[in-house]
C-alpha positions as CSV (number, residue, x, y, z in Angstrom):
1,X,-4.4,-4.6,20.8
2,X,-4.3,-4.6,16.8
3,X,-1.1,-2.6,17.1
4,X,0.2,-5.3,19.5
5,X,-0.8,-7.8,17.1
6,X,0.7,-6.6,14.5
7,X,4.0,-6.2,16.0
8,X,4.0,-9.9,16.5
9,X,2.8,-10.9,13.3
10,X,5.6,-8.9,12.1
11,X,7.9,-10.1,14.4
12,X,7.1,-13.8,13.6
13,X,7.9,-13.6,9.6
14,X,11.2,-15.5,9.0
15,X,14.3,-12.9,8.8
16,X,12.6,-10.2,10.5
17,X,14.5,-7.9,12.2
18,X,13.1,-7.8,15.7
19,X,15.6,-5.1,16.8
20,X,14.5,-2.5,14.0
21,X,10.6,-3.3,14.2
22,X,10.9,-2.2,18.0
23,X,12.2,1.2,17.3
24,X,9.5,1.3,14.4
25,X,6.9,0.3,16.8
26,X,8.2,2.5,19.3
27,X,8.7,0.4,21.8
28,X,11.5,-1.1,23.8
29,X,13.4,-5.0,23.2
30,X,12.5,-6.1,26.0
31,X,8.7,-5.4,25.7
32,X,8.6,-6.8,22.3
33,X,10.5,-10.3,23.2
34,X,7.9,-10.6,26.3
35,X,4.8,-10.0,23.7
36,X,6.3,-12.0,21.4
37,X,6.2,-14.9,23.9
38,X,2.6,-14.2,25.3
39,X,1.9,-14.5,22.2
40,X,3.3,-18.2,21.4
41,X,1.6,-19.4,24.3
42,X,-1.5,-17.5,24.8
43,X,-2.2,-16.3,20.8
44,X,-3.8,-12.6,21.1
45,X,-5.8,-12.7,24.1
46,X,-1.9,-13.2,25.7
47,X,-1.3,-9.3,24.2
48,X,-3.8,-7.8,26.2
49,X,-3.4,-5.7,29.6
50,X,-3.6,-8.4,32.4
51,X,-5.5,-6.0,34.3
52,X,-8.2,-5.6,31.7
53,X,-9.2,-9.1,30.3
54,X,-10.3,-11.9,32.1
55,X,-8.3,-15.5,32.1
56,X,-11.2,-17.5,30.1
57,X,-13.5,-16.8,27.4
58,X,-16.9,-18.3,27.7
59,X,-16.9,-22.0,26.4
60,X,-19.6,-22.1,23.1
61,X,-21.8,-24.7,22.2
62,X,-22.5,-26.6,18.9
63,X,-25.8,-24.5,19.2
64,X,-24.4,-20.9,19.2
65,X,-22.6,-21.9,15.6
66,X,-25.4,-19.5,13.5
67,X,-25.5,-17.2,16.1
68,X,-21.5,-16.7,15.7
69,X,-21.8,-16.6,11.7
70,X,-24.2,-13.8,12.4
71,X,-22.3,-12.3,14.2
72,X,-19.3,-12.2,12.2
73,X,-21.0,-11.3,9.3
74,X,-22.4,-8.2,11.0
75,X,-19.1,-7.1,12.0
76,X,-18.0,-7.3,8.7
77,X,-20.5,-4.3,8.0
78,X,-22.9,-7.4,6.1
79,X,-20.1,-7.7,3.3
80,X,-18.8,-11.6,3.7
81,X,-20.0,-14.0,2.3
82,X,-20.1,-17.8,3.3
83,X,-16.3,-18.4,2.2
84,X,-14.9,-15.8,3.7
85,X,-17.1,-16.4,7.3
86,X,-15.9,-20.2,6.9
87,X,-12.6,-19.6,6.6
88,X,-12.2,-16.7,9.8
89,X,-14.0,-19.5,11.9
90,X,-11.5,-22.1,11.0
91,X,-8.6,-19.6,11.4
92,X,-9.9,-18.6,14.6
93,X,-9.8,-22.2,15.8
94,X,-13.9,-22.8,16.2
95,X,-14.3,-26.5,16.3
96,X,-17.5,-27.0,14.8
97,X,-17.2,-24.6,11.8
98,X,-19.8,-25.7,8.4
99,X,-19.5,-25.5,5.2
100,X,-19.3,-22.5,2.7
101,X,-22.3,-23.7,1.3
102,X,-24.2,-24.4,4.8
103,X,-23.2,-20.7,5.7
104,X,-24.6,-19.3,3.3
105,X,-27.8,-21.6,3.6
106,X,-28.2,-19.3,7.1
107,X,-27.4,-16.2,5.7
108,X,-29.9,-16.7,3.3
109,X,-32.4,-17.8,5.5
110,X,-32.2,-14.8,8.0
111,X,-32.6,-12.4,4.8
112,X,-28.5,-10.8,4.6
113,X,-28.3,-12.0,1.1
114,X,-29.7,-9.9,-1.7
115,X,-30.6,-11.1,-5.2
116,X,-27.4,-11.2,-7.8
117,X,-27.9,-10.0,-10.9
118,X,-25.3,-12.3,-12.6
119,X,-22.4,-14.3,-11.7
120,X,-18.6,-13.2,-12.6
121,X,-17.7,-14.4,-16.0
122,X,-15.0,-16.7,-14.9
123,X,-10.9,-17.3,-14.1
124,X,-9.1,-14.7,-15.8
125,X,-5.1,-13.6,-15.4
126,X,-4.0,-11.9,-12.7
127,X,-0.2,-10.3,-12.1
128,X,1.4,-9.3,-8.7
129,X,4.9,-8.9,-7.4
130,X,7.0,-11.9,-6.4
131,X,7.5,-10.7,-3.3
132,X,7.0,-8.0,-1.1
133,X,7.7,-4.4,-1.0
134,X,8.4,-4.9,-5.0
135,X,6.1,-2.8,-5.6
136,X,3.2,-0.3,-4.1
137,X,0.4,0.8,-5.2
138,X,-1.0,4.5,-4.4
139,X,-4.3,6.6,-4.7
140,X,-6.7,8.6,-3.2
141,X,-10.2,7.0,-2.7
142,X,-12.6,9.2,-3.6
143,X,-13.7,11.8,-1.0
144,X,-16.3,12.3,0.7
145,X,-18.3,15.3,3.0
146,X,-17.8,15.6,6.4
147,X,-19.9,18.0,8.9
148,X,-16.9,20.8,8.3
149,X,-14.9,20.2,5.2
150,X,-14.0,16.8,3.3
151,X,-12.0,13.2,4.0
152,X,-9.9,12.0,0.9
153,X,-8.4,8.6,1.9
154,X,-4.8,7.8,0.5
155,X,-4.8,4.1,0.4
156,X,-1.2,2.5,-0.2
157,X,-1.5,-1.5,-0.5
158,X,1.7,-4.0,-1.1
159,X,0.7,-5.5,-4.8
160,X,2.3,-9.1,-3.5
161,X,0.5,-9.6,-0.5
162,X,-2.7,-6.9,-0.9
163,X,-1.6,-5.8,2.9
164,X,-2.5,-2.7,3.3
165,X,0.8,-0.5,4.1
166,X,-1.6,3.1,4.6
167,X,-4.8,4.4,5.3
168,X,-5.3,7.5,6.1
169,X,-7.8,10.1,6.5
170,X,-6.8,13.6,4.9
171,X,-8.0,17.0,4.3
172,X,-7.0,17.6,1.2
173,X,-4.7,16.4,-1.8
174,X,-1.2,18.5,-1.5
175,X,2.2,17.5,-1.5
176,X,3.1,18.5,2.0
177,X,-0.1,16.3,3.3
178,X,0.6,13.4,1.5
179,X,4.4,13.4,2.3
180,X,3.5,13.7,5.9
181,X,1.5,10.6,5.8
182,X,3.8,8.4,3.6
183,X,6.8,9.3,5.9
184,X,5.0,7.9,8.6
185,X,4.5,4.7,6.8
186,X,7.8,4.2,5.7
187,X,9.1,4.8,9.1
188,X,7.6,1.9,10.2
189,X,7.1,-0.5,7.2
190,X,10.5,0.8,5.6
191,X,10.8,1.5,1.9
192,X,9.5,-0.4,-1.0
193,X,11.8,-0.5,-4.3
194,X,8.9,1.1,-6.5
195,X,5.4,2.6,-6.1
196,X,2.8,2.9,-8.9
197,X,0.5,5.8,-9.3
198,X,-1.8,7.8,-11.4
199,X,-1.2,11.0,-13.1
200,X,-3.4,12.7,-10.7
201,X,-2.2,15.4,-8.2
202,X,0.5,15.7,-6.6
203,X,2.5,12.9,-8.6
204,X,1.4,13.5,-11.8
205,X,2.3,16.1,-13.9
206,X,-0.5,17.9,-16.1
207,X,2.1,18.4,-18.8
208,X,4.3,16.0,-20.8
209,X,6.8,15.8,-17.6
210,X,6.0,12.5,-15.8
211,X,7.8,14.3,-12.0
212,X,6.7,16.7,-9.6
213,X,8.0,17.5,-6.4
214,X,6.3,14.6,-4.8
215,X,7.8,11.9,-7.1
216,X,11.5,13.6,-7.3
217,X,11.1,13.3,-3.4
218,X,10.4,9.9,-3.5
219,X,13.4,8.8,-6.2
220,X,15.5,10.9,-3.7
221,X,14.3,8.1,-1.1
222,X,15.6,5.1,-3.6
223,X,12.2,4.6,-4.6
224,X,11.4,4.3,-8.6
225,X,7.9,5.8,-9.4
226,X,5.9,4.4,-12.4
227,X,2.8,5.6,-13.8
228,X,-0.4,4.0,-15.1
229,X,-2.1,4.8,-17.9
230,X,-4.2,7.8,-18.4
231,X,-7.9,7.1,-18.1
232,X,-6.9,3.2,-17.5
233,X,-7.3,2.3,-13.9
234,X,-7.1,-1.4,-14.2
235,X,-3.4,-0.6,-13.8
236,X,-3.6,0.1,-10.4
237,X,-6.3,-2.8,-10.2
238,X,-5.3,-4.1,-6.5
239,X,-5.7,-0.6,-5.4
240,X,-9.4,-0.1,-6.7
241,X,-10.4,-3.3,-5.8
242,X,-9.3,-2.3,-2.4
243,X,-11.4,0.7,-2.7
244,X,-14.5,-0.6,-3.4
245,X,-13.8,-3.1,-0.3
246,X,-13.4,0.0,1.9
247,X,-16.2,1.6,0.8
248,X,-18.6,-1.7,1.0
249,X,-17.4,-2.6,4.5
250,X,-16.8,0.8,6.2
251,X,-17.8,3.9,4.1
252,X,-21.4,2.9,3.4
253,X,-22.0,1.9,7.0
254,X,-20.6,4.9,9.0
255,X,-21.0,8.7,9.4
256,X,-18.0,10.6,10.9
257,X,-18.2,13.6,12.8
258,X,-14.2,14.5,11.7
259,X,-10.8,13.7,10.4
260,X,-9.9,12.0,13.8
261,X,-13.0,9.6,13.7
262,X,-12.5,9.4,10.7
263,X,-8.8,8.1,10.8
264,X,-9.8,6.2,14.2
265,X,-12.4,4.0,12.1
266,X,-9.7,3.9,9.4
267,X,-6.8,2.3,11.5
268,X,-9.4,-0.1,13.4
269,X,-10.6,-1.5,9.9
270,X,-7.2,-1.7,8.1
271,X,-6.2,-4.1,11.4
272,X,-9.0,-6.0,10.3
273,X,-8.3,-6.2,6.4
274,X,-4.8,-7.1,7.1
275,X,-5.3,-9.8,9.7
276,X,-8.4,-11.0,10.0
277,X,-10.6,-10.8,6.4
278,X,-9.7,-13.8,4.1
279,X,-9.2,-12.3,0.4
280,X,-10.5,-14.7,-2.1
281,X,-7.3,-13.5,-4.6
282,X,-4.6,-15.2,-1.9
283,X,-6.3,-18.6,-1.9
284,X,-8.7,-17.3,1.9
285,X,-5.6,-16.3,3.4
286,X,-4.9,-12.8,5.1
287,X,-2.4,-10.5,3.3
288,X,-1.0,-10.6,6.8
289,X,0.2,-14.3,6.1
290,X,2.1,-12.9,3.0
291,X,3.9,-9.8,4.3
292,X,6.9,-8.5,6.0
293,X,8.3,-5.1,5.7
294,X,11.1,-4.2,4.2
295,X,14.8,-4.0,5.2
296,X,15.5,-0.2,3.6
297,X,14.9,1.7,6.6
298,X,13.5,5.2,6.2
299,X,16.5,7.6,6.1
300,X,15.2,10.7,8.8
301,X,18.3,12.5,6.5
302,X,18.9,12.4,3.4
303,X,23.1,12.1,2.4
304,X,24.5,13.9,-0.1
305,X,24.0,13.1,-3.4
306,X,27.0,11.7,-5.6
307,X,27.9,10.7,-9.1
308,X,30.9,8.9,-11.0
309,X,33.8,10.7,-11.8
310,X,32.8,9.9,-15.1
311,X,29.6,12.1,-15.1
312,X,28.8,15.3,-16.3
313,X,27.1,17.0,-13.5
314,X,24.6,19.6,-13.9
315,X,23.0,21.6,-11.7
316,X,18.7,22.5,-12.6
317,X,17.6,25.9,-13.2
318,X,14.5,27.6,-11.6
319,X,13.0,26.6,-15.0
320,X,14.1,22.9,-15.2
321,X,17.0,23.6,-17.8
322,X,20.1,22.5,-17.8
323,X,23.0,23.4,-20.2
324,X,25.1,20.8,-21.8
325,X,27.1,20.8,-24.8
326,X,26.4,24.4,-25.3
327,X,22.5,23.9,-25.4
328,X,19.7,24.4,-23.1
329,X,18.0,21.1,-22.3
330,X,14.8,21.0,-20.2
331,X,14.9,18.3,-17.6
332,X,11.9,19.6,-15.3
333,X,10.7,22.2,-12.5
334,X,10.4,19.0,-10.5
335,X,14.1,19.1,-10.1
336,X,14.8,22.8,-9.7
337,X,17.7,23.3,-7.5
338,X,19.0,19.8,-8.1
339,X,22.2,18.2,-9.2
340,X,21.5,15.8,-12.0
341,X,24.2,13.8,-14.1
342,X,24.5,13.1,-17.6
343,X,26.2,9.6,-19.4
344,X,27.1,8.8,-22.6
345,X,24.8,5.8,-24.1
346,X,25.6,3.2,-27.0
347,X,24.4,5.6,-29.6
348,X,26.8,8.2,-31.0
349,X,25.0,11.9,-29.8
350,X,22.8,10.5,-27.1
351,X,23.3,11.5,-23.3
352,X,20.9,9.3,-20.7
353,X,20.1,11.8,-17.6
354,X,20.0,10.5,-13.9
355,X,18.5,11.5,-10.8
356,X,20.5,9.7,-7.8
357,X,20.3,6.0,-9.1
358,X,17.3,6.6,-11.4
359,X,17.1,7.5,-15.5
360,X,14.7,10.4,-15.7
361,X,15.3,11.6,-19.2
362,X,17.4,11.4,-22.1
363,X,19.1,13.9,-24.7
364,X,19.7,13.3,-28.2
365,X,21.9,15.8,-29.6
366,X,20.9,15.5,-33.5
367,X,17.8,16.5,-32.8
368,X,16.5,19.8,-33.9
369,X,14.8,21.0,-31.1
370,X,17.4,21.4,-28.4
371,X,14.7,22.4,-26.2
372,X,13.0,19.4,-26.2
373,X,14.1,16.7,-23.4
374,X,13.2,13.1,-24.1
375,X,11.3,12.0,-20.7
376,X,11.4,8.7,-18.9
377,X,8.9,7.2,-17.4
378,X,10.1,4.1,-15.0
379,X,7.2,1.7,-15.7
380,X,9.0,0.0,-18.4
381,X,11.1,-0.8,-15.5
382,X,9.1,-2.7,-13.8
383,X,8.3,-6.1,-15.2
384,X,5.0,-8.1,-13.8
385,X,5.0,-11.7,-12.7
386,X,1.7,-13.6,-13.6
387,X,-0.4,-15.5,-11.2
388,X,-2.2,-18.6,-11.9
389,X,-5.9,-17.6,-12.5
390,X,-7.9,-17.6,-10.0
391,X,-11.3,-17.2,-9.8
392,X,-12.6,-13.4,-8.4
């Protein structure tokens, strides 16, 4: 069902290629044009096995209104408030729904809200992406133990909308883990232009190179890769806010046996942050109402890579050097193997050094150190739009 549902969701945004989410979703035109039109007439009980659901839902009374505030605040794990609980009862239709302020009168009277300590200062200035797939934002949660071994969520969130793109539940932090994963979610979301992460493993580098692997993988992909600031992580603020969300409405309230329940509980709850929870930062409306995915389809082979007859192509050593004008230049082990190109800039003796479509470095010949690469890092790149204030 939430995967149904968020086929059509999908479906429904303005542009969207129907065609291409099938294949994404894995499922045939003609199944997808029939849900999409349960769904106009029915809403989401239409996307449900005929077989399994019955015709009507019981009809509720003006006196079961606290009961169903109760009841949706327990199934958000006792995290929403009275603005969020008003505003799923008015999406969902509910013809009698109160006030913020009378919700949270029965909250308080049946004991789910605690004491506050102190308010939040006030508006202050947020920044997101114009649109989406601009930009996304990546990072593990922390981990946590399991009965054999550990969990270490990878979160990826859209920093327009705040959907959430990824969750998933892995067993450790390598490369080869997290490509798996991220593949899978740009097989069916398609490619952003530019993801933001830390310096942490494996996208960041522990030395003064700003690629790995990982990241020259993804600029492979089209995809520019910034970086926040070390020991800063209000730069990936969406992100962390989305991690303390996680761990208030699912973490805190759930043990898991393995990586499968794990990831089970995972997919059920990001369903849940994506089209049902109102987020206070998008005016109470669901990051679902502000996404669509992207166009760039995820390329299952890569083509060959190719440069302007202008360029001077290199090829990477096993060490990350490259020779030009007589002098060994150190680009990076991320690109080992790789064929990189080098352009005359507007200065007389300096050499800009490109990856596919993206600047990694630059070379300066009057410098005295020929050894010595100057590296790029791509979040200069990537300009922010500001937001009205809002208030947290």
């Amino acid at each position: 069902m939430d995967q149904r549902e968020e086929f059509v969701r999908l479906a429904s945004t303005p542009g969207a290629n129907r065609k291409e989410l099938c294949r994404r979703f894995g499922i045939s035109r003609k199944t997808g044009y029939k849900l999409l039109r349960r769904y106009a007439v029915e809403g989401r009980t239409g996307l449900a096995d005929r077989s399994r659901r019955p015709r009507h839902s019981p009809a509720r009374t003006p006196d079961a209104v606290e009961k169903e505030v109760l009841r949706i605040r327990k199934e958000s794990s006792e995290a929403w408030g009275g603005r969020k609980i008003a505003a799923v009862m008015r999406r969902s239709g509910h013809a009698e729904a109160p006030a913020a302020s009378t919700i949270t009168a029965i909250l308080r009277r049946h004991g789910k809200l605690g004491v506050r300590a102190g308010e939040h200062p006030g508006p202050y200035e947020r920044f997101e992406r114009a649109a989406p797939n601009e930009l996304w934002q990546m990072d593990f949660k922390g981990h946590f133990p399991l009965p054999a071994g550990r969990c270490h969520p990878l979160t990826v969130l859209d920093d327009h909308s705040r959907y959430s793109v990824g969750l998933a539940a892995c067993g450790d932090e390598q490369d080869a883990t997290v490509r798996a994963r991220l593949a899978a979610v740009f097989r069916r979301y398609g490619l952003p232009l530019a993801m933001l992460m830390d310096n942490g493993s494996p996208w960041g580098d522990a030395g003064d190179q700003p690629h790995t692997v990982f990241t020259a993988w993804l600029l492979r992909l089209g995809v520019r890769v910034s970086h926040g600031r070390p020991y800063h992580p209000q730069t990936q603020g969406k992100d962390e806010r989305f991690h303390r969300t996680l761990k208030a409405e699912l973490l805190q309230a759930h043990r898991f046996r393995d990586l499968v329940h794990c990831q089970s509980a995972f997919d059920s709850w990001r369903h849940l942050y994506n089209h049902h929870r109102p987020h206070d930062a998008l005016a109470l409306a669901v990051p679902a109402d502000r996404y669509h995915p992207s166009p760039r389809a995820f390329p299952e082979t890569l083509p060959p890579i190719e440069y302007g007859p202008g360029d001077s192509v290199r090829k990477v050593d096993q060490n990350g050097f490259i020779s030009f004008k007589n002098r060994p230049w150190r680009i990076g082990k991320a690109f080992r193997g790789q064929p990189i190109a080098v352009r005359a800039a507007v200065e007389d003796g300096v050499f800009s050094v490109h990856y596919c479509a993206h600047r990694i470095a630059a070379i300066d010949l009057r410098t005295a150190s020929p050894s010595a690469c100057g590296v790029v890092d791509n979040a200069s790149a990537l300009p922010t739009t500001p937001q009205a204030p809002l208030q947290q």
